[in-house]
C-alpha positions as CSV (number, residue, x, y, z in Angstrom):
1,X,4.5,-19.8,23.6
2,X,6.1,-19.0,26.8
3,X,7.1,-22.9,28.7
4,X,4.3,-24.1,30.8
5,X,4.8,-24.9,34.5
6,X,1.7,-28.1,33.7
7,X,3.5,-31.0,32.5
8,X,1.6,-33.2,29.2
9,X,2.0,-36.8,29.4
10,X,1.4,-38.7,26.3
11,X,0.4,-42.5,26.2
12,X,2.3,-43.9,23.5
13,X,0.5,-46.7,21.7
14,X,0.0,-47.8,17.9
15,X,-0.8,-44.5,16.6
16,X,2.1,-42.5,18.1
17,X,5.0,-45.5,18.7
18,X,7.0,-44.5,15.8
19,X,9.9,-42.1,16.3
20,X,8.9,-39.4,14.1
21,X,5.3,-39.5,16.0
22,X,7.2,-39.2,18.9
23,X,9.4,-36.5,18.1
24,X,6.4,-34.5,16.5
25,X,4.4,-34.9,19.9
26,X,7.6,-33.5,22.2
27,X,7.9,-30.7,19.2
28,X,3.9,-30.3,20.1
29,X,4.4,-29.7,24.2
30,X,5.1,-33.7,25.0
31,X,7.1,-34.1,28.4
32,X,6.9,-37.7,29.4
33,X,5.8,-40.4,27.8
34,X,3.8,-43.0,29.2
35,X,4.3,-46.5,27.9
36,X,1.4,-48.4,29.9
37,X,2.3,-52.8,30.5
38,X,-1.1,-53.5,30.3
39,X,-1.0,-53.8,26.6
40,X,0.9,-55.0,23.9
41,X,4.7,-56.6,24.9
42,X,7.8,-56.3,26.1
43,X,10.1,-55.8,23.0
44,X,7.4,-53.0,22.5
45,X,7.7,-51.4,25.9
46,X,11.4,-51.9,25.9
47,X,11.7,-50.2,22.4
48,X,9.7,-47.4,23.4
49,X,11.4,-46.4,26.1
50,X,14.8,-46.6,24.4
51,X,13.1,-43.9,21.9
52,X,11.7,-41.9,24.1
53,X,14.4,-41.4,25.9
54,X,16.9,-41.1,22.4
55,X,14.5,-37.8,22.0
56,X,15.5,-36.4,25.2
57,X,11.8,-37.3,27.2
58,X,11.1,-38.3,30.3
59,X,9.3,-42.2,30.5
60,X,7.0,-43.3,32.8
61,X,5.9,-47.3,33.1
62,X,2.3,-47.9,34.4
63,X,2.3,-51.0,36.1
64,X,-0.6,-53.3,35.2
65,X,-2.0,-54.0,38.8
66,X,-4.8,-55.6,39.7
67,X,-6.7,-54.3,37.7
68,X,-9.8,-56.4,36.4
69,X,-9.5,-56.8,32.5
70,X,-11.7,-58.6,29.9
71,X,-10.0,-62.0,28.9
72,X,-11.8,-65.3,26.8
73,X,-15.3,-64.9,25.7
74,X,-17.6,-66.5,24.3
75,X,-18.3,-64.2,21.1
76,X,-15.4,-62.5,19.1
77,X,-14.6,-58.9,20.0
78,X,-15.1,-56.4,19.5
79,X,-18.8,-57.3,20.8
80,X,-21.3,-54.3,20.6
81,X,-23.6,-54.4,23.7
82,X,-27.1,-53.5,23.1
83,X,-29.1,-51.7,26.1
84,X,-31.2,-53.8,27.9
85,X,-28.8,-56.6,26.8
86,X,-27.7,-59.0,29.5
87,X,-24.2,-61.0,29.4
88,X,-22.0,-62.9,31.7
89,X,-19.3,-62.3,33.7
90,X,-17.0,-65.0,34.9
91,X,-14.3,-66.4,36.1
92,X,-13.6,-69.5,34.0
93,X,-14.3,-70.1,30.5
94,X,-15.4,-73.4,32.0
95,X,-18.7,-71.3,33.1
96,X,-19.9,-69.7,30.3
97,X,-23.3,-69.7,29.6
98,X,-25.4,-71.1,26.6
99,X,-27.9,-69.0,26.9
100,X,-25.9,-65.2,26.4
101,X,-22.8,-63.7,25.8
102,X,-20.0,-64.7,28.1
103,X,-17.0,-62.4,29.3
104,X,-14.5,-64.5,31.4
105,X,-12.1,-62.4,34.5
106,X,-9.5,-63.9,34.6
107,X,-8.1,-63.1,38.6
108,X,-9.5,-63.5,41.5
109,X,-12.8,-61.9,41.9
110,X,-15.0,-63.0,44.9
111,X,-18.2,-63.3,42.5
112,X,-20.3,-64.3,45.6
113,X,-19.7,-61.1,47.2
114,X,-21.3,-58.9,44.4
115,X,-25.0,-57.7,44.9
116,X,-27.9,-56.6,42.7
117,X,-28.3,-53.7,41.4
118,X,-24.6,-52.9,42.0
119,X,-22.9,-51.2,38.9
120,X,-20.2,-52.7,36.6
121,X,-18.4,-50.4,34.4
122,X,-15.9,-51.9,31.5
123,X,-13.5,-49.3,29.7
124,X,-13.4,-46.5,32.2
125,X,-17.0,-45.9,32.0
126,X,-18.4,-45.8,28.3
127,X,-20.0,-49.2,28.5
128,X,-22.3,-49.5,32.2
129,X,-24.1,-52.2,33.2
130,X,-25.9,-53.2,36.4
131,X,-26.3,-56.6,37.9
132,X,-29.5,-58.7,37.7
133,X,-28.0,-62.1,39.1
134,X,-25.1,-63.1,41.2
135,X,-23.6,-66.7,42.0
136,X,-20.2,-68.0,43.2
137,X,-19.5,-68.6,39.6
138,X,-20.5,-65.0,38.2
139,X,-22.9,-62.3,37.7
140,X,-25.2,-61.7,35.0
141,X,-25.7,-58.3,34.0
142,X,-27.6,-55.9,32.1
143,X,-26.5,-53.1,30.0
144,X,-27.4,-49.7,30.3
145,X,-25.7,-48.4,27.4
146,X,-24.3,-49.5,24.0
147,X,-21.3,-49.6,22.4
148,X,-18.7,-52.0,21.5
149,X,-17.0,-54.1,24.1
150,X,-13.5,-54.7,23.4
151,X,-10.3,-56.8,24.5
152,X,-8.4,-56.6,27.2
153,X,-10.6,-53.7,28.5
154,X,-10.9,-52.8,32.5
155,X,-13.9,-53.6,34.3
156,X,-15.1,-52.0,37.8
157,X,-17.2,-53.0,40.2
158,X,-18.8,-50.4,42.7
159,X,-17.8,-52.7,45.4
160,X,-14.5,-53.9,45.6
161,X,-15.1,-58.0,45.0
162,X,-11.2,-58.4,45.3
163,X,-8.0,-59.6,47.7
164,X,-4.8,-58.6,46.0
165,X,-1.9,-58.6,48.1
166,X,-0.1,-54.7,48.1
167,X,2.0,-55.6,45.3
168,X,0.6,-58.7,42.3
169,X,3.4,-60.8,40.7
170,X,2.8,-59.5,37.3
171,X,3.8,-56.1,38.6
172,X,7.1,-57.9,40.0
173,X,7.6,-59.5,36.7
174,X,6.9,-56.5,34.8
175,X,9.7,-54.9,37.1
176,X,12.1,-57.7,36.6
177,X,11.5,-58.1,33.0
178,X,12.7,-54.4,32.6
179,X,15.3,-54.3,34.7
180,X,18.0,-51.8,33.2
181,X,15.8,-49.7,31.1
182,X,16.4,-46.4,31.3
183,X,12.7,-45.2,32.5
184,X,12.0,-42.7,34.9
185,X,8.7,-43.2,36.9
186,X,6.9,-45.9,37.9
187,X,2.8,-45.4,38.2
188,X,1.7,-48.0,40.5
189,X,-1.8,-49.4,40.0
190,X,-5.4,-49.5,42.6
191,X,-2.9,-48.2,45.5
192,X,-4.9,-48.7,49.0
193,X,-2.1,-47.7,51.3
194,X,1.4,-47.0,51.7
195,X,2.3,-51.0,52.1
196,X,2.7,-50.7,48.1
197,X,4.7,-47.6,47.8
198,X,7.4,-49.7,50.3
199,X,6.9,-53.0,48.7
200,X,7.6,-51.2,45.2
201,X,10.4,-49.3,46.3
202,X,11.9,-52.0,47.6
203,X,11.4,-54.1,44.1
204,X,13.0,-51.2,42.3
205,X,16.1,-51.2,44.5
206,X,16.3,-55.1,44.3
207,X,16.8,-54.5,40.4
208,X,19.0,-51.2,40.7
209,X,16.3,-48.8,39.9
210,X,15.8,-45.4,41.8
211,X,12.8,-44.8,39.8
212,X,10.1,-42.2,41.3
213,X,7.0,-43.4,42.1
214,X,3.5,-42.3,41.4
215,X,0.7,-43.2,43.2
216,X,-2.6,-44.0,41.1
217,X,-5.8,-43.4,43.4
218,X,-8.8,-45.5,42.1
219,X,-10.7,-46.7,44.7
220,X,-12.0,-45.7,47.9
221,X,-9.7,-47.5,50.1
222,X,-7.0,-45.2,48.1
223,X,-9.0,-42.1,49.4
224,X,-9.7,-42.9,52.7
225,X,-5.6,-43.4,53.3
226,X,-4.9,-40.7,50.8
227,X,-2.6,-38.5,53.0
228,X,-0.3,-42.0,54.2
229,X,-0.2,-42.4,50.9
230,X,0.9,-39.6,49.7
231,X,3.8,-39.2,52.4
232,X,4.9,-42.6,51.1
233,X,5.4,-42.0,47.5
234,X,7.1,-39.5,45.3
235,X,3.9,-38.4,43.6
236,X,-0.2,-39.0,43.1
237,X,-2.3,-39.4,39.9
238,X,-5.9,-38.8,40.4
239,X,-7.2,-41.9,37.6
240,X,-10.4,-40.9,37.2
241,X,-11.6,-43.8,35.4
242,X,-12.0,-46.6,38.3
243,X,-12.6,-43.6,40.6
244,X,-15.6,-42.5,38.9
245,X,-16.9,-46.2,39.4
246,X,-16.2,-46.4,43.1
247,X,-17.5,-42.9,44.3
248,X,-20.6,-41.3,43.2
249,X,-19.9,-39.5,39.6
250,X,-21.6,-36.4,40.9
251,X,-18.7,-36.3,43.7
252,X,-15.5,-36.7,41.1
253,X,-15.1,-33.1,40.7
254,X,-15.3,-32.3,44.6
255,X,-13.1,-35.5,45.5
256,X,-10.8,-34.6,42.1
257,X,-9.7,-30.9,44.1
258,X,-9.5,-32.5,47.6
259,X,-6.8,-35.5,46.3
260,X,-4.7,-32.4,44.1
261,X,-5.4,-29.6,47.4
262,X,-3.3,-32.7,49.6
263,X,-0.8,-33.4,47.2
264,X,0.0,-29.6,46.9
265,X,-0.1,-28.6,50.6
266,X,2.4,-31.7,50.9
267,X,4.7,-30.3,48.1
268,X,4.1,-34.3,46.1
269,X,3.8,-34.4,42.2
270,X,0.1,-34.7,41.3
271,X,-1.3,-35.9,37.9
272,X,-5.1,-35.0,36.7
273,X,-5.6,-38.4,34.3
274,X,-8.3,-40.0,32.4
275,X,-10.8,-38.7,29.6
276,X,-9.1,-35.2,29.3
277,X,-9.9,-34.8,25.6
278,X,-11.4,-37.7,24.8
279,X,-13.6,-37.1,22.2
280,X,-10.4,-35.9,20.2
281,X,-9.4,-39.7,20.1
282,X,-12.2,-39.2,16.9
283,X,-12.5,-35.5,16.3
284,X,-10.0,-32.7,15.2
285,X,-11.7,-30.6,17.8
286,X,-12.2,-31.2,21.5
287,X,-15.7,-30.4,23.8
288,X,-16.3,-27.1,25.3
289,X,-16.8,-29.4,28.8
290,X,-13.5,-30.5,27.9
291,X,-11.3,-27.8,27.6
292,X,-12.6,-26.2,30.9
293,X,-11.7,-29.7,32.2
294,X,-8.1,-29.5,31.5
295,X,-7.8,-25.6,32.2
296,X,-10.1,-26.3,35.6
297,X,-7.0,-29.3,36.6
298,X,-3.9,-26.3,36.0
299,X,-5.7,-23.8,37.8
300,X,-6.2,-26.2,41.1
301,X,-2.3,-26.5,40.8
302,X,-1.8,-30.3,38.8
303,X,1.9,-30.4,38.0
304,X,0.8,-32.4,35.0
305,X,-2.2,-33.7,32.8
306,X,-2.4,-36.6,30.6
307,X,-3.9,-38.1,27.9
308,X,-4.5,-42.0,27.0
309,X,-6.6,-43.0,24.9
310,X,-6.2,-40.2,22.9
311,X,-2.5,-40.3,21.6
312,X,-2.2,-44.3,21.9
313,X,-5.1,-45.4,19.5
314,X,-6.9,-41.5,18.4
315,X,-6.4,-40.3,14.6
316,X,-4.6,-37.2,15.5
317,X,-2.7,-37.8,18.6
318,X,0.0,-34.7,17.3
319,X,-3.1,-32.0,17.3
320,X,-4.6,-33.5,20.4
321,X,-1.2,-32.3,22.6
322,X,-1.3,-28.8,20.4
323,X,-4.9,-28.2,21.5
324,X,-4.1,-29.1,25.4
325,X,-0.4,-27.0,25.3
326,X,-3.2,-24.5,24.3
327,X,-4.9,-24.9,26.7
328,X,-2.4,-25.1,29.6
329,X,-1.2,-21.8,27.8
330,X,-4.2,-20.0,28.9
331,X,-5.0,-21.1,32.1
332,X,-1.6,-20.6,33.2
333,X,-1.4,-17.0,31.6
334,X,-4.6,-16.1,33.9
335,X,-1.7,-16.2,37.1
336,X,0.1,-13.6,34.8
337,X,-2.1,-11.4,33.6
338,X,-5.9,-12.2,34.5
339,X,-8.7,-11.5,31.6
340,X,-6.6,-8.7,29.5
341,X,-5.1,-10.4,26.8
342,X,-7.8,-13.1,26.3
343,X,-10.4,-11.2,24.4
């Protein structure tokens, strides 16, 4: 196959952190690997980056944000939600409830400023639930799906319950605590304006890093400065996940081709991220819906698409970059040659 102009970046995670993995997923179409700080440590982020870049790829470090995870709770995890179940959400373990399963937040969340009926989603949409009761000390909600609810996953609220200054201290840490590692780019987390591109620039340069900077827009405040933004940093990833929380899921697609039409008409990197192939994270073969997803992202001009979920934890994260270099393969060929040599 000819080299594609789309870039793959690959989460690495348990089931593709060994260097053989690693080397088998560049061999497969791989160009940066994406070690993300929101899970496991830092002798395993540091020693994935020093492999990834002994095989000759470029890294990326995804800064953990603000992002709202699941912390202590009150029944062991994984937890599978029933529908019509209701749990808690909190912010202390101190308020868990007798009565139901309790899920403590552990960072600032304004639980008074939530309303009913609003929708929480926890790991970028496969578990939804929608909120009965609120209180200063947490919501109850109930769930309209069912599946199992496990650690350290994100949750969203549709309305931003929040205050995080531009850039959090465990981002500054995370920085600090890596300082001198050869990595590449920096995705920086919930960006709402340009304050956080300067304040992480300037972080980087404190601790002799020139790193590039990508932009991750997940919530509306992202997309109503999107062009600032975008003029601030080197580069944009469209993270569908929170996004698709935020906005209405029948706008994503619409509000997907604006965020990659700005980024190309101002000449920025743009990444198309979030539940590319995700089904492959089980199966050998991906959804029909899914492929025309990734091939839909190169034709609108994404300088690269990646997958998470689906090389850190899937079963065959090796066959999961095959399938999308295919992929990229074909869409691109369509510049070259149009219908002729598909059929």
């Amino acid at each position: 196959m000819e080299n594609a102009r789309t870039q793959i970046i690959a989460t690495v995670g348990p089931a593709s952190n060994d260097e053989k993995t690693m080397k088998s997923l560049i061999d497969a179409g791989v160009d940066i690997f994406r070690i993300n700080l929101s899970h496991s440590d830092r002798e395993t982020h540091r020693a994935s980056i020093r492999k990834a870049k002994a095989l000759g790829a470029i890294v990326m470090i995804d800064l953990p944000g603000p992002k709202l995870r699941i912390g202590d709770t009150s029944v062991p995890l994984p937890y599978n939600v029933k529908v019509g179940e209701r749990i808690f959400f909190t912010g202390s373990t101190a308020d868990f409830k007798d009565s139901m399963p309790s899920f403590a937040i552990p960072r600032g969340v304004n639980f008074s400023m939530a309303e009913k009926d609003m929708r929480v989603l926890v790991d970028d949409g496969k578990l939804e639930f929608i909120v009965k009761e609120v209180s200063p000390k947490g919501v109850v909600v109930q769930s309209d799906s069912e599946g199992p609810l496990c650690p350290r996953k994100g949750v969203a609220f549709s309305i931003d319950l929040t205050n995080f200054p531009p850039l959090v201290d465990e981002d500054r840490r995370a920085i600090a605590e890596l300082a001198g590692e050869p990595f590449d780019i920096v995705a920086a987390s919930f960006v709402r304006n340009e304050d956080t591109i300067t304040e992480l620039r300037d972080e980087l340069a404190k601790h002799g890093s020139s790193a590039r900077i990508i932009a991750k827009i997940e919530d509306p405040s992202g997309v109503r400065n999107i062009e600032a933004i975008i003029k601030a940093a080197d580069g944009i990833m469209v993270a569908r996940g929170d996004l698709g929380v935020c906005t209405p899921i029948a706008a994503l697609p619409i509000l997907q081709k604006r965020l990659v039409c700005l980024a190309v008409y101002y000449r920025k990197y743009v990444i198309v991220a979030t539940q590319m192939l995700e089904s492959m994270t089980e199966n050998l073969f991906p959804t029909r819906a899914e492929v025309t997803d990734v091939a839909n992202a190169v034709l609108d001009g994404a300088d690269a698409v990646m997958l998470s979920g689906e090389t850190s934890v899937g079963r065959h994260p090796v066959k999961v970059v095959e399938t999308m270099s295919k992929i990229i393969f074909h869409a691109e060929s369509a510049f070259r040659t149009g219908l002729k040599d598909i059929l």
